[in-house]
C-alpha positions in Angstrom: 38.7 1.2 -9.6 35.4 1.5 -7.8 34.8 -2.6 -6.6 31.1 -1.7 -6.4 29.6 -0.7 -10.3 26.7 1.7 -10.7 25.7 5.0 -9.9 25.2 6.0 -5.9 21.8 5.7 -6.1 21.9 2.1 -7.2 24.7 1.1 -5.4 22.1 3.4 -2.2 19.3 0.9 -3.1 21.2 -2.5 -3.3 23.0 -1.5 0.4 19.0 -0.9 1.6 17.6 -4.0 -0.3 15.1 -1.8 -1.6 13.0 -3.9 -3.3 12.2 -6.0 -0.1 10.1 -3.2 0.7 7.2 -4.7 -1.0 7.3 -7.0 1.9 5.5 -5.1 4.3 4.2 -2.7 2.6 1.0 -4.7 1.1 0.1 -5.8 4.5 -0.1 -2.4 5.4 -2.0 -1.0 3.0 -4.0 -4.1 3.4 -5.3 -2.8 6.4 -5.6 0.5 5.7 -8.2 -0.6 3.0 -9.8 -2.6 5.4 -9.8 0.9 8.1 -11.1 2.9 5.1 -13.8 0.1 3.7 -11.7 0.6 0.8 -12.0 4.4 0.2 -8.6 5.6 1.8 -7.8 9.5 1.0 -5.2 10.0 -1.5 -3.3 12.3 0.9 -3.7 9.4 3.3 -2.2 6.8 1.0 0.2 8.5 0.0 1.4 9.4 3.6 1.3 6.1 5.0 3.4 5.0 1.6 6.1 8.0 2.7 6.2 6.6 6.3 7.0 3.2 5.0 9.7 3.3 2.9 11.3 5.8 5.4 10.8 4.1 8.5 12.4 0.6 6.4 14.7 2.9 4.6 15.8 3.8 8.3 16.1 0.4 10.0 17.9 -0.7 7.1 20.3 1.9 7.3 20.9 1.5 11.1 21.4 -2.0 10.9 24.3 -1.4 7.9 26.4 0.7 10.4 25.6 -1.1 13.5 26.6 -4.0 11.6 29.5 -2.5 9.6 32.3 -4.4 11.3 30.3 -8.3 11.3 29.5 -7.5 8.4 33.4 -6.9 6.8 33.7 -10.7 8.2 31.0 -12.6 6.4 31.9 -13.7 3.1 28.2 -13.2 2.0 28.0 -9.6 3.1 31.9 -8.9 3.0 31.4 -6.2 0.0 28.3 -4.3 1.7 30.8 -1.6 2.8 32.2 -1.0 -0.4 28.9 0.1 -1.8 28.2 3.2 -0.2 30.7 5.4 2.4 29.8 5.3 6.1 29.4 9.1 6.7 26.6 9.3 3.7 25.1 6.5 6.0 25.0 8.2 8.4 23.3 11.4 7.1 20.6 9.1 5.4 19.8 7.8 8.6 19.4 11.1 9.8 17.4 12.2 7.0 15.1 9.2 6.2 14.5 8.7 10.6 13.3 12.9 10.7 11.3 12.4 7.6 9.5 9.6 9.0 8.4 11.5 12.1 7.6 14.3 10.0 5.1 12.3 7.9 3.7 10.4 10.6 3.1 13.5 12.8 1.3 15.1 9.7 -1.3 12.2 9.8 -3.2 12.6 13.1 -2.0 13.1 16.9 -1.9 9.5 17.8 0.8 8.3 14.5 2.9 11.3 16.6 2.7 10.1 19.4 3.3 6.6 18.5 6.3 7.4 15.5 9.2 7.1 17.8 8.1 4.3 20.0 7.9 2.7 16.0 11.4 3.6 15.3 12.8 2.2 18.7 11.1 -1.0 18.2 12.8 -1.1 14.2 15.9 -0.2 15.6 16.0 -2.9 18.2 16.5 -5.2 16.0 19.7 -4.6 14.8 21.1 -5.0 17.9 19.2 -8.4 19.1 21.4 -10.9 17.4 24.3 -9.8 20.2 22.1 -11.0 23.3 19.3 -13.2 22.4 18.2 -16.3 20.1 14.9 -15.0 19.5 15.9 -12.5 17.2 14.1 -13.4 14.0 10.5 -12.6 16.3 11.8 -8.9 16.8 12.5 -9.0 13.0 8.8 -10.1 12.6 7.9 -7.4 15.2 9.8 -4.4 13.2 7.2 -5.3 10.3 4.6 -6.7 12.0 3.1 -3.0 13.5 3.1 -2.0 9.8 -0.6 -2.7 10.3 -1.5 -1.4 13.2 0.5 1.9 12.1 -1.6 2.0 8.7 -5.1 1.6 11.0 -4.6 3.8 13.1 -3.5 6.4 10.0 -7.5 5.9 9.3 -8.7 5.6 12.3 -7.2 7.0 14.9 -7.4 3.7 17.2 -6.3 0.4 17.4 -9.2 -2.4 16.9 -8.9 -6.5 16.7 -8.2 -6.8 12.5 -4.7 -5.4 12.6 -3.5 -7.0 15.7 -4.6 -10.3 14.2 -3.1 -9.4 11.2 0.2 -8.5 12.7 0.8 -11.5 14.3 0.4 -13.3 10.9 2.7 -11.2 9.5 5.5 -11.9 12.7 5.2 -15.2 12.3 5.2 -15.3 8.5 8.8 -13.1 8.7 10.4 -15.1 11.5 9.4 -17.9 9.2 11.4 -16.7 6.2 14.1 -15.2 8.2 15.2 -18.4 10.1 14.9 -20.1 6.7 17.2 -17.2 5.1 19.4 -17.4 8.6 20.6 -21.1 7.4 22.9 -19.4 4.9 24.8 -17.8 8.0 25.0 -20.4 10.4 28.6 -21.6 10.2 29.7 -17.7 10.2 27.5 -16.9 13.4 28.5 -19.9 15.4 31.9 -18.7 15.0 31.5 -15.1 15.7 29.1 -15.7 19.0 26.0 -14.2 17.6 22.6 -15.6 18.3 20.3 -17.2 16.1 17.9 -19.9 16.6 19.5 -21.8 13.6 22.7 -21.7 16.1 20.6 -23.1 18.9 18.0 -25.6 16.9 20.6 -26.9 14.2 19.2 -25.9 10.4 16.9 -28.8 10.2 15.1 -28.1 13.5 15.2 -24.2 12.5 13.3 -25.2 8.9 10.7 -27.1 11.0 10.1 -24.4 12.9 9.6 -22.1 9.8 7.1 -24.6 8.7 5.0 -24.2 12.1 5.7 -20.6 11.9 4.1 -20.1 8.4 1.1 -22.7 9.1 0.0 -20.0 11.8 0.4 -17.1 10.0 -1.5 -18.6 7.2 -4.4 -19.2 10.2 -3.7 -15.5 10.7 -4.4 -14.6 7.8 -8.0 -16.8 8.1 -8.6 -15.1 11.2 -8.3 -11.8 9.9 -10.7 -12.2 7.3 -13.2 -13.3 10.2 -12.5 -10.4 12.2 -12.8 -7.7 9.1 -15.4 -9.6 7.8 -13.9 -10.3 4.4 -15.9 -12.0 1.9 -15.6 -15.2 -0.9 -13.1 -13.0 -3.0 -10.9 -12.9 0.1 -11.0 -16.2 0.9 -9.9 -17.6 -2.4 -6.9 -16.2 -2.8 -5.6 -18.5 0.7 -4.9 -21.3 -1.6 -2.5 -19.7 -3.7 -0.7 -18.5 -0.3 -0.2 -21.6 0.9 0.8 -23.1 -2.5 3.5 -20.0 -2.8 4.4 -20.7 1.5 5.1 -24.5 0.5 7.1 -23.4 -2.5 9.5 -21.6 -0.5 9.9 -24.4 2.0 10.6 -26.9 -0.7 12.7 -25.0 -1.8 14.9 -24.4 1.3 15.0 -28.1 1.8 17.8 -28.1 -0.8 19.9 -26.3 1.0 21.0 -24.5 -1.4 22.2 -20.7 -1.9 20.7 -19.8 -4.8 17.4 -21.6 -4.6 17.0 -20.2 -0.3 17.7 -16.4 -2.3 15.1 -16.7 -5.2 12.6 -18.9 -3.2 12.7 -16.0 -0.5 12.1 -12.9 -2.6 9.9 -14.7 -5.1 7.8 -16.4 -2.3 7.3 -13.6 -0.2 6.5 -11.0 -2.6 3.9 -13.1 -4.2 2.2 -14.0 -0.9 2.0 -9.9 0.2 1.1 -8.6 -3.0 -1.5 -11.4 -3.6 -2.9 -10.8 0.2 -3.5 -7.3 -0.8 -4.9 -8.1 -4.1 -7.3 -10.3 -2.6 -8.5 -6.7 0.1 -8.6 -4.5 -2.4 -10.7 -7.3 -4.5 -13.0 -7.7 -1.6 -13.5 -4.1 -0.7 -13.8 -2.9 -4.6 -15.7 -5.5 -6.2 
């Protein structure tokens, strides 16, 4: 009896956490809207889209095989490796790592250049939790070049909006991941992996979040500054905050089930409304 239901393709996208790509992906877009005063090229848009969910497709994958064996030990990720066999891992990595530099080499000379630098950096990550606390901030990093990667799709350089913006958005993940890091503590502490929720404690770790998320919401203030964003813009910040303090009320409780539905709920709602409130600016 299979011990993991569904077709491959499900079981593919629940290994992946596929739909956590709409996590980074609005910030992107976000500022290719911004790069293109809100007149990006469908061949563009579509190309950036490709290199995202493969480059996350990628990471993803990478961090389930580097991970295979912790994994196998944590009762919340004990079944991962029942979902889908290693060696199909291992050919999706290959796959979904070439397509991305495919795609990003079809945009202009400078997304070439820079493609593989892009995959080191999401790679990294994986393998941080064995040497170093600060972990959750190469996390943030992984997803916070999305930006940069989508501008310079447009425009062929990097300017001031998406490295403001990609701060907010490393902050803003290292934010949610300590808070989603709480659920693991016990487990890391006993298996010798860092975490700053190992190091801080879970109550210094969720005040740390807060800070985190108060400057990613400046971020974001700076960032309509610096692409000189208008009212429409700026009235959607409320409803961030109000969905940023949700989460952390939530995680207060310390509990499993509220951390899990505060995270994804939270976080999409922030990224999609952020790039509501671009496109709203730039199309209205």
């Amino acid at each position: 009896m299979d011990p993991a239901p569904g077709n491959v393709v499900s079981r593919f996208l629940r290994l992946i956490r596929f739909s956590h790509t709409i996590f980074a992906l609005p910030f992107a877009f976000g500022a290719l809207l911004i790069a293109a005063d809100g007149r990006p090229s469908a061949r563009l848009v579509l190309l950036v889209l490709a290199c995202m969910v493969l480059a996350r497709t990628a990471a993803m994958l990478f961090n389930r095989l580097i991970d295979w064996a912790i994994d196998q030990k944590n009762p919340r990720t004990a079944t991962r490796h029942f979902l889908v066999n290693r060696p199909v891992l291992w050919v999706a990595l290959v796959l979904t790592a070439t397509g991305f530099l495919v795609a990003s080499a079809v945009i202009n000379r400078m997304t070439a250049a820079l493609a593989p630098v892009a995959l080191g950096i999401i790679f990294f990550y994986s393998l941080t939790k064995r040497f170093t606390s600060a972990t959750h901030f190469f996390l943030g990093l992984a997803l916070g070049i999305a930006p940069a990667g989508a501008w310079i799709a447009e425009r062929g350089r990097l300017d001031l909006p998406p490295l403001v913006l990609g701060a907010g958005v490393i902050c803003w993940v290292a934010g949610f991941d300590l808070i989603y890091a709480t659920q693991d503590v016990d487990f890391d502490r006993r298996e010798g992996l860092h975490s700053l929720v190992v190091r801080l404690g879970v109550a210094g770790s969720l005040r740390l979040a807060q800070w985190l998320h108060a400057l990613m919401f400046l971020a974001l203030i700076a960032f309509g500054l610096t692409a000189n964003l208008g009212l429409v813009y700026y009235l959607a910040m409320p409803f961030i905050a109000a969905a940023l303090f949700y989460e952390h009320r939530s995680a207060r409780r310390l509990d499993l089930a509220a951390i899990n539905r505060a995270f994804f709920q939270s976080n999409a709602f922030v990224s999609v409304l952020f790039v509501a409130a671009v496109a709203a600016d730039r199309w209205i």
